[in-house]
C-alpha positions as CSV (number, residue, x, y, z in Angstrom):
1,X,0.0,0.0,0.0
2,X,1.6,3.5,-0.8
3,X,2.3,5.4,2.1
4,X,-0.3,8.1,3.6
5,X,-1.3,10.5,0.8
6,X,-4.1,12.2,2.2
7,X,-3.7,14.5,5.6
8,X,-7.0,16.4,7.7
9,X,-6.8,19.3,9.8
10,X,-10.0,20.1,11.8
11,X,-11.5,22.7,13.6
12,X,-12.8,23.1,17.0
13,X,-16.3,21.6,15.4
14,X,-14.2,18.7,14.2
15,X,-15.4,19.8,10.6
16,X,-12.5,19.5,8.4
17,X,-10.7,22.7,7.9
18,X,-7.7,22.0,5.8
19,X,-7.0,19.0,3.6
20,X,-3.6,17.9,2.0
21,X,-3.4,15.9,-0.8
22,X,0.0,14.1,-2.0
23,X,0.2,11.8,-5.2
24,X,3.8,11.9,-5.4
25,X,4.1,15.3,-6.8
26,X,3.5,18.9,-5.3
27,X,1.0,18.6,-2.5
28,X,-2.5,20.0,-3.1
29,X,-4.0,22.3,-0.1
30,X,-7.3,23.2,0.1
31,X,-9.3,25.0,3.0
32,X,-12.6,24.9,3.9
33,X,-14.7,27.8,5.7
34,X,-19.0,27.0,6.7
35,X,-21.4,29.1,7.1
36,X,-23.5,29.7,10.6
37,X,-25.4,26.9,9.6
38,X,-22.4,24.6,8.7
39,X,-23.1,24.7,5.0
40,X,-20.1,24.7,2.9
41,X,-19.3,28.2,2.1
42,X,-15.7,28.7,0.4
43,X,-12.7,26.9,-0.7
44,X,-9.7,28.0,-1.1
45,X,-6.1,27.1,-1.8
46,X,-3.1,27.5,0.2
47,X,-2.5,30.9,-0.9
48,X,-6.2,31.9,0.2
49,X,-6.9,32.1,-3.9
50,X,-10.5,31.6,-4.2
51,X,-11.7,27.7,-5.8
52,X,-15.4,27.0,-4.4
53,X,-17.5,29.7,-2.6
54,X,-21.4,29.2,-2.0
55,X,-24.2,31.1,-0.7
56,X,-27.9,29.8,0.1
57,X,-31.0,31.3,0.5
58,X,-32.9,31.2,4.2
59,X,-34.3,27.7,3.3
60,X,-31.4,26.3,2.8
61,X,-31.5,26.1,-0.9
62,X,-28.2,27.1,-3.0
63,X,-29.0,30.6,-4.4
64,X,-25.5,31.3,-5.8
65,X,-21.9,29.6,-6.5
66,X,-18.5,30.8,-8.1
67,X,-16.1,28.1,-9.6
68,X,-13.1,29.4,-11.2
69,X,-12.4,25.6,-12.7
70,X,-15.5,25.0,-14.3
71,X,-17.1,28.5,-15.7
72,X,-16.5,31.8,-15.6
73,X,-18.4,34.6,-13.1
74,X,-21.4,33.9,-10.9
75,X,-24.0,31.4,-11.2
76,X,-27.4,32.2,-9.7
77,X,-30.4,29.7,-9.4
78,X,-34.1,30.0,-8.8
79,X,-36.4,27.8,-7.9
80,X,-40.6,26.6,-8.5
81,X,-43.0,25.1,-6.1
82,X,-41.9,22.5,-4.2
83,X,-37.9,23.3,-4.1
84,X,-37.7,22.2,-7.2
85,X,-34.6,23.8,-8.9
86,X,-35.8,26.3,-12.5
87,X,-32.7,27.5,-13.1
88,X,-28.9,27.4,-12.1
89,X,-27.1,30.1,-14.5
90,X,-28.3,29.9,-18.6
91,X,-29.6,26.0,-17.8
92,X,-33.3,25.5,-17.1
93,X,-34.5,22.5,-15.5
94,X,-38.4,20.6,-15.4
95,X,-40.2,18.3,-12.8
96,X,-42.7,15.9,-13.5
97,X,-45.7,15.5,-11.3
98,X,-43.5,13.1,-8.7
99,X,-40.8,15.9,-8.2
100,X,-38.1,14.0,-10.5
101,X,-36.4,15.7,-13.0
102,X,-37.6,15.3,-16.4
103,X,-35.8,18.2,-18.2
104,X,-32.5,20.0,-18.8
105,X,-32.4,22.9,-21.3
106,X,-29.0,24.1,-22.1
107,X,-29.0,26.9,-25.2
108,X,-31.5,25.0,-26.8
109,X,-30.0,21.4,-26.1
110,X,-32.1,19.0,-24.2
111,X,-32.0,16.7,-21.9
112,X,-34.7,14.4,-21.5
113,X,-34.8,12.0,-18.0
114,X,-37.0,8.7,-17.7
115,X,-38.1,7.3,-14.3
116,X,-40.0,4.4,-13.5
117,X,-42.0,5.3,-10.2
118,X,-40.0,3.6,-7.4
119,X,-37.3,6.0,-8.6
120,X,-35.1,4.0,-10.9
121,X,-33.8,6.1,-13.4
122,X,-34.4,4.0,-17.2
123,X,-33.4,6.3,-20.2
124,X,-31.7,9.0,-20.8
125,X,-32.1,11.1,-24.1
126,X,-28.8,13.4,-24.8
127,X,-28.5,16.6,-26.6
128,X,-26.3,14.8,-29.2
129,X,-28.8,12.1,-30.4
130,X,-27.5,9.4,-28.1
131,X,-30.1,7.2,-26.0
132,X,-28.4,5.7,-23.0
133,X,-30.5,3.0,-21.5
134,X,-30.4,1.0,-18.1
135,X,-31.5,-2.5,-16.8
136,X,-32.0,-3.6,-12.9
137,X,-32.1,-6.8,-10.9
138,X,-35.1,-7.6,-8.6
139,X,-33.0,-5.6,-6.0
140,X,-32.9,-2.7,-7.6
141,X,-29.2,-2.8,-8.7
142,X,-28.0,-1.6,-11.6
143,X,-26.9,-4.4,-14.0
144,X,-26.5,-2.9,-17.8
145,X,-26.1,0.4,-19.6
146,X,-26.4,0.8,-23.3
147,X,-25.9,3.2,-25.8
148,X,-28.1,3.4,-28.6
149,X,-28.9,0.1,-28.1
150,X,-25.9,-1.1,-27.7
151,X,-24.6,-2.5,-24.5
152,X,-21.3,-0.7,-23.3
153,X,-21.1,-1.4,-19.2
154,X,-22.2,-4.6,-17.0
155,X,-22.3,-4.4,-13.5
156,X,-22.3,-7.1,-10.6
157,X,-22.7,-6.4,-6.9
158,X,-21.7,-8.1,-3.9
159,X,-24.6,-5.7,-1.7
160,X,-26.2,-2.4,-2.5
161,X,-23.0,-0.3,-2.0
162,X,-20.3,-2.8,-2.8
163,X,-19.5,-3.4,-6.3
164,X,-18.1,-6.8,-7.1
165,X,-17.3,-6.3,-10.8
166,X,-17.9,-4.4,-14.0
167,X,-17.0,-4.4,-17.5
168,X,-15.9,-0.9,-18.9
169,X,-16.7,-1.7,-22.6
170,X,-13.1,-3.1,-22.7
171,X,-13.0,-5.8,-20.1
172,X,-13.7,-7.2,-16.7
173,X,-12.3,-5.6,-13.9
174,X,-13.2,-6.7,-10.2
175,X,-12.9,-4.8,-6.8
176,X,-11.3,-5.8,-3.5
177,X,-12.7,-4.7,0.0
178,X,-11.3,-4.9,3.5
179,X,-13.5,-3.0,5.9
180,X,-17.0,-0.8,5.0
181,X,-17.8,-0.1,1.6
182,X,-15.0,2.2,0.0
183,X,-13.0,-0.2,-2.1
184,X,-9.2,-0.6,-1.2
185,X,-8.0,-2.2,-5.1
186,X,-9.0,-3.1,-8.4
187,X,-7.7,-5.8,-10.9
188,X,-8.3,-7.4,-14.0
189,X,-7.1,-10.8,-13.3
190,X,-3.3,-9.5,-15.3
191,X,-2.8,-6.3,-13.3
192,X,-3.8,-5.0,-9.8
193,X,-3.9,-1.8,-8.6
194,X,-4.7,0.1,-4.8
195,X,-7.3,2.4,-4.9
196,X,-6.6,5.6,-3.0
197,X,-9.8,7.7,-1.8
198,X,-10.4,10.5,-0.1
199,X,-12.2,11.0,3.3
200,X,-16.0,10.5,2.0
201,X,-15.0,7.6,-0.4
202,X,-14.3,9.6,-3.6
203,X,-11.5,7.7,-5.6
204,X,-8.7,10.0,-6.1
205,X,-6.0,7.6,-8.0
206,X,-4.7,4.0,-8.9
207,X,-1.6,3.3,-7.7
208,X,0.9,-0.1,-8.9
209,X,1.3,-2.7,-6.0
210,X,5.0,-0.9,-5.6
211,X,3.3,3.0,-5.7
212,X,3.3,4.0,-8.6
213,X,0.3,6.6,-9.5
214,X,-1.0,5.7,-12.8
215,X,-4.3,7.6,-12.7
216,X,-5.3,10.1,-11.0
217,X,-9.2,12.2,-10.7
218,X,-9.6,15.7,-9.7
219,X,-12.9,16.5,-8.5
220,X,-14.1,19.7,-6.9
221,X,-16.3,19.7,-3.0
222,X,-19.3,18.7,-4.6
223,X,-18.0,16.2,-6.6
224,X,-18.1,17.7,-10.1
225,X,-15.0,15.6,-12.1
226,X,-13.0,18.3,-13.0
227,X,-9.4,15.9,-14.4
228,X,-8.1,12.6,-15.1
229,X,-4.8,11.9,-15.7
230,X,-4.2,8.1,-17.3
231,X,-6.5,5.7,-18.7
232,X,-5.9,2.3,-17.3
233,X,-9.4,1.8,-16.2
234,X,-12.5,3.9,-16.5
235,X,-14.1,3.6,-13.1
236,X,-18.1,3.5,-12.4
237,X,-17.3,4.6,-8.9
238,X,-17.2,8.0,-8.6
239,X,-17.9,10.9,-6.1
240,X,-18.3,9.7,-2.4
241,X,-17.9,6.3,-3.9
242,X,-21.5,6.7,-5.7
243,X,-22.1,4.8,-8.9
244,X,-20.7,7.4,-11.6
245,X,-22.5,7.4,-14.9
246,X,-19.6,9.9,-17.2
247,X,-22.4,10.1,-19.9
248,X,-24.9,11.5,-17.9
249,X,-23.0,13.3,-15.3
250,X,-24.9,11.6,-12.6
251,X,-23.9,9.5,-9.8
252,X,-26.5,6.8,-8.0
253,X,-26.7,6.7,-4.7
254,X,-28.7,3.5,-4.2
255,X,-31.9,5.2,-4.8
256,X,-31.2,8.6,-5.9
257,X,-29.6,10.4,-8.3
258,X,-27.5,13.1,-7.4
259,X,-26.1,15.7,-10.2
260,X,-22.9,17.1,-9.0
261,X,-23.1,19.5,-11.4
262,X,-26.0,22.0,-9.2
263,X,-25.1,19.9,-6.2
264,X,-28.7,18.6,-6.1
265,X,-30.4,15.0,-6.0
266,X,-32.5,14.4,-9.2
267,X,-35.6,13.2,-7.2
268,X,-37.0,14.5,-3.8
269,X,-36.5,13.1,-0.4
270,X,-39.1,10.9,0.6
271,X,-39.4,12.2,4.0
272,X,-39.7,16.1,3.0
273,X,-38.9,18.4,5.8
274,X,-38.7,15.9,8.5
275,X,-35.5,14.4,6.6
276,X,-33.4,17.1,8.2
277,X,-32.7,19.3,5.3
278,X,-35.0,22.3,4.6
279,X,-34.2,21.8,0.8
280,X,-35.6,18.6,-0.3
281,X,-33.1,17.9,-3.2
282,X,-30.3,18.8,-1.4
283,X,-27.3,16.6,-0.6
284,X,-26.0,16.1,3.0
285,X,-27.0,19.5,4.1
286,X,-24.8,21.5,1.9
287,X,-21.9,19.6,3.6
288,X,-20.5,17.3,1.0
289,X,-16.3,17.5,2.9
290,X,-17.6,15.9,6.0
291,X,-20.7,14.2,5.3
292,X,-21.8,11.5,2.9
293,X,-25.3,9.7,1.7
294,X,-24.1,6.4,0.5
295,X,-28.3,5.6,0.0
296,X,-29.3,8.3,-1.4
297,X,-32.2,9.1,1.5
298,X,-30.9,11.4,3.8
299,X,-27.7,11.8,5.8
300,X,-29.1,12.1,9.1
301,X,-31.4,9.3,8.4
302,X,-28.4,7.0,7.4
303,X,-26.4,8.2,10.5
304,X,-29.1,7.1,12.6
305,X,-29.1,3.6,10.9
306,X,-25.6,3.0,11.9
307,X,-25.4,3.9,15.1
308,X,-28.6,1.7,16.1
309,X,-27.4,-0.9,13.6
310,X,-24.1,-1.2,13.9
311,X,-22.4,1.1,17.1
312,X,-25.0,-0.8,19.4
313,X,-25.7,-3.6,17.3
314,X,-25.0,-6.7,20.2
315,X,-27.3,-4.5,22.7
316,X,-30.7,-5.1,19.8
317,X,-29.5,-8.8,19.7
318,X,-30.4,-9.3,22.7
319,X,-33.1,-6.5,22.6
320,X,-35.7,-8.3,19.9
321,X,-38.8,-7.9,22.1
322,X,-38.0,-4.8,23.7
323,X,-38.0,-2.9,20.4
324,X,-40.9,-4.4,19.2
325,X,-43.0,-2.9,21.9
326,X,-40.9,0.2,21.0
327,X,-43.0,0.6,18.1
328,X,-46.3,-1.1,19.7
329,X,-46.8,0.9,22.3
330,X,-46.2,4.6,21.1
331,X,-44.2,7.5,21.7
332,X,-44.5,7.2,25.6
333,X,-44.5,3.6,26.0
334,X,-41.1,3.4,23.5
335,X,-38.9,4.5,25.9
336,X,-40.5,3.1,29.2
337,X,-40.2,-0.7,26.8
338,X,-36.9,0.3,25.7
339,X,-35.6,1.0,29.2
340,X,-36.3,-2.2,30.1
341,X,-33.9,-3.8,28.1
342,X,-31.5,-0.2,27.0
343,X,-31.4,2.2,29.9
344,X,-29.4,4.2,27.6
345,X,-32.5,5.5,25.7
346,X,-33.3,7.7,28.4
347,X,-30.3,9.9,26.9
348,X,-29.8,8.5,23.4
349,X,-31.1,11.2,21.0
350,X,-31.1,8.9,17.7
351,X,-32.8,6.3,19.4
352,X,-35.5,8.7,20.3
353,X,-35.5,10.3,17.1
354,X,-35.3,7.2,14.9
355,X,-38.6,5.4,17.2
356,X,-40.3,8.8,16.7
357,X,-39.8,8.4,13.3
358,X,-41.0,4.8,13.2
359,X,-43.8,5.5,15.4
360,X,-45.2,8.4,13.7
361,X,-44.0,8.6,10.1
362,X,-44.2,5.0,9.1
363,X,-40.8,5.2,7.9
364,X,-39.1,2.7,11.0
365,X,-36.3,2.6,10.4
366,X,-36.0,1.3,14.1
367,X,-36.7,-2.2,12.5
368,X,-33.0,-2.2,12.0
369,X,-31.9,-2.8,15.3
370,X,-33.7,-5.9,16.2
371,X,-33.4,-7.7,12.6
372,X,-36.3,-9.9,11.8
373,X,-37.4,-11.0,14.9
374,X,-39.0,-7.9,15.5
375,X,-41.1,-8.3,12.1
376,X,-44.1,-10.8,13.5
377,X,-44.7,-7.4,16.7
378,X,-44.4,-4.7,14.1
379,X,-47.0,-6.5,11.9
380,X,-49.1,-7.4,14.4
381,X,-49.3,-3.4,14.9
382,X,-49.6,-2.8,11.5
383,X,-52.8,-5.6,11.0
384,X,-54.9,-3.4,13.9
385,X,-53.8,-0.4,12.4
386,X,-54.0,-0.8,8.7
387,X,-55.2,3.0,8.4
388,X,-52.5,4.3,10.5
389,X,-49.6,2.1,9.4
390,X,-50.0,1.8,5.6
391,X,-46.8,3.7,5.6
392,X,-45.6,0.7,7.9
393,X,-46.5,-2.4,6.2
394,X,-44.6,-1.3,3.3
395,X,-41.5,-0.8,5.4
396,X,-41.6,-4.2,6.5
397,X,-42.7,-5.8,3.1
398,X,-38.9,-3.9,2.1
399,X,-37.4,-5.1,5.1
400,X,-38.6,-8.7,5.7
401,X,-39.2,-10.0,2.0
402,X,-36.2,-9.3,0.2
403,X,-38.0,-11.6,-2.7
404,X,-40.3,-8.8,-4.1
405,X,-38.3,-5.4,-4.7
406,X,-39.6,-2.2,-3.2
407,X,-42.0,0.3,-5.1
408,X,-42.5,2.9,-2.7
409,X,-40.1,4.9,-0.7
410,X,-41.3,3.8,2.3
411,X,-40.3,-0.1,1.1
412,X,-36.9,1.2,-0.2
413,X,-36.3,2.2,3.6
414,X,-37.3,-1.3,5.2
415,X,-34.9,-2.5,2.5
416,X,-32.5,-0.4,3.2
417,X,-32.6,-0.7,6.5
418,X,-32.3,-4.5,6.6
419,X,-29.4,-4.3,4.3
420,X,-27.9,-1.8,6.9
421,X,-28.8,-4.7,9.6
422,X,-26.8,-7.6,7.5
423,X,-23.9,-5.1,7.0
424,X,-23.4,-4.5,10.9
425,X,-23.4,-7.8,11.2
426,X,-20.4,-8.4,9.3
């Protein structure tokens, strides 16, 4: 493994302040400045010259950006009904009825976007002519693209976020893990390569097993790829190791799509306000160097998951019943259950939030922490309640039949959610 090539300096809010990058040539510094809501405000180099700087509206919406690498001048956007983004410089944008982007209009060049309704994005019609298409498993995972018709790029996975292998339209490559889901190498069976990524998974270069760099990738905060130097391998994963489309300048985040190019998701979040972010397209709060939504729901959401699933995931194992009557018994009974079993809920903010959210949104993502044995209580609940807890059932028909994929948002969580389970328990 090549030595250390990345370096992070934080500040007193242990948001990274200054990052130094080193791929064997002069080091790269950038520095980071928020503003008083910890949205990403300004980037600049080590000689303070200006190379990101953002402003936002009082909803949290981004209202203007500067970036000397990518166009000249200032960018303003605008916005309809909805949060749904009209207009970022010259480039208009449409929304069909669901909130998904259907349009981009670029000096008379159009982009046309095709969803199916869970959210799966199946066609893409370019400005030049070109139609790129896309196929999925039951899962929902991305298996084929073609161009025209003709098939360029096949994908295998080992889970939702880990990649197993792909073909780049020259041949097969496959990718090694050790811990989480940010790959660590890459080889086609003749030559293997590290894999050197950044702090929120974005894959900065390829390296030979003695350290060589062969490739590198520039990208900018918000993940727009602004270089790449070498052409060993044309990677699918891109920014915050997302599933990077080059064509289409869109990178899948399990269930959204997320255009780096406004710094916007493609499709709303399912849980609108209540998923922590006043702007309902918005990605990670405006906070892309610290954060990361490797689902594509909502950051806080998936922070949530992990700490119940994974940071206290031998206290749920032996906490099944517990959490069932979590969500049986309401707000007030939640914590007086969970106390039995977890005094720590007393003074565990996720857990509160996250049962609040199962109880009353019909999101529960809760399920997570007491796998499937807490599926026969919840559905109990949801059979008495079937008016209340529509939201519910199709949670656990995500979470506890991984035969059928999920076609409603509230099924991609339960799926998500027990995919989040299996992973903590690796």
């Amino acid at each position: 493994m090549p030595s250390p090539f990345l370096s992070l300096r934080r500040d007193e809010r242990s948001r990274i302040a200054e990052r130094t990058l080193n791929l064997g040539g002069e080091a790269e510094i950038r520095r980071y400045a928020y503003d008083s809501t910890g949205r990403l405000a300004r980037v600049a180099d080590e000689r303070g010259g200006l190379l990101e700087s953002y402003q936002y509206d009082r909803e949290g919406r981004r209202l203007a950006d500067i970036n000397p690498l990518r166009f000249r001048g200032e960018r303003r956007y605008s916005y309809a009904a909805g949060n749904r983004l009209s207009q970022a410089g010259r480039v208009q944008y449409g929304h069909d009825k669901a909130g998904f982007r259907n349009l981009k209009l670029e000096g008379g060049r159009e982009t046309h976007y095709h969803y199916e309704p869970s959210g799966l994005l199946l066609r893409v019609d370019l400005p030049d002519g070109r139609r790129i298409d896309y196929a999925y498993d039951a899962k929902g995972q991305r298996t084929e693209k073609r161009t025209n018709g003709r098939l360029v790029e096949v994908y295998r996975w080992l889970d939702p976020l880990r990649l197993s292998e792909f073909h780049d339209g020259r041949e097969w490559w496959r990718l090694a893990y050790l811990k989480g889901r940010t790959p660590v190498g890459v080889t086609n069976g003749d030559d293997s390569y590290f894999l050197l990524c950044d702090q929120v998974g974005t894959p900065l270069a390829l390296a030979t097993t003695d350290g060589h760099i062969v490739q590198t990738m520039q990208y900018d905060s918000f993940g727009n790829l602004l270089q790449v130097r070498g052409d060993v391998v044309r990677l699918p994963i891109g920014f915050a190791g997302g599933f990077f489309d080059a064509d289409t300048g869109l990178t899948r985040f399990v269930w959204r799509d997320y255009d780096a190019d406004t710094g916007r998701f493609t499709a709303l979040d399912p849980l609108g306000a209540k998923g922590g972010d006043s702007d309902w397209y918005g990605y990670c709060v405006d906070d892309p160097v610290n954060r990361v939504d490797v689902w594509g729901l909502d950051d806080s959401w998936w922070g949530g998951v992990q700490k119940i699933g994974a940071g206290l995931g031998e206290l749920w194992d032996k906490a099944p019943v517990g959490i069932g009557q979590a969500v049986t018994e309401g707000a007030k009974g939640a914590g007086e259950a969970l106390s039995k079993t977890a005094d720590a809920f007393a003074t565990n903010d996720d857990l509160q939030k996250y049962t609040g959210i199962a109880i009353g949104a019909g999101a529960l993502p809760i399920a997570v922490a007491g796998g499937v044995e807490a599926g026969p209580i919840i559905a109990t609940t949801v059979a008495r309640n079937p008016e209340k807890v529509q939201g519910a059932y199709e949670f656990l028909s995500g979470a506890f039949d991984s035969s059928l994929p999920p076609t409603t948002w509230a099924g991609v969580k339960g799926y998500a959610a027990n995919e989040a389970y299996n992973w903590s328990k690796q």
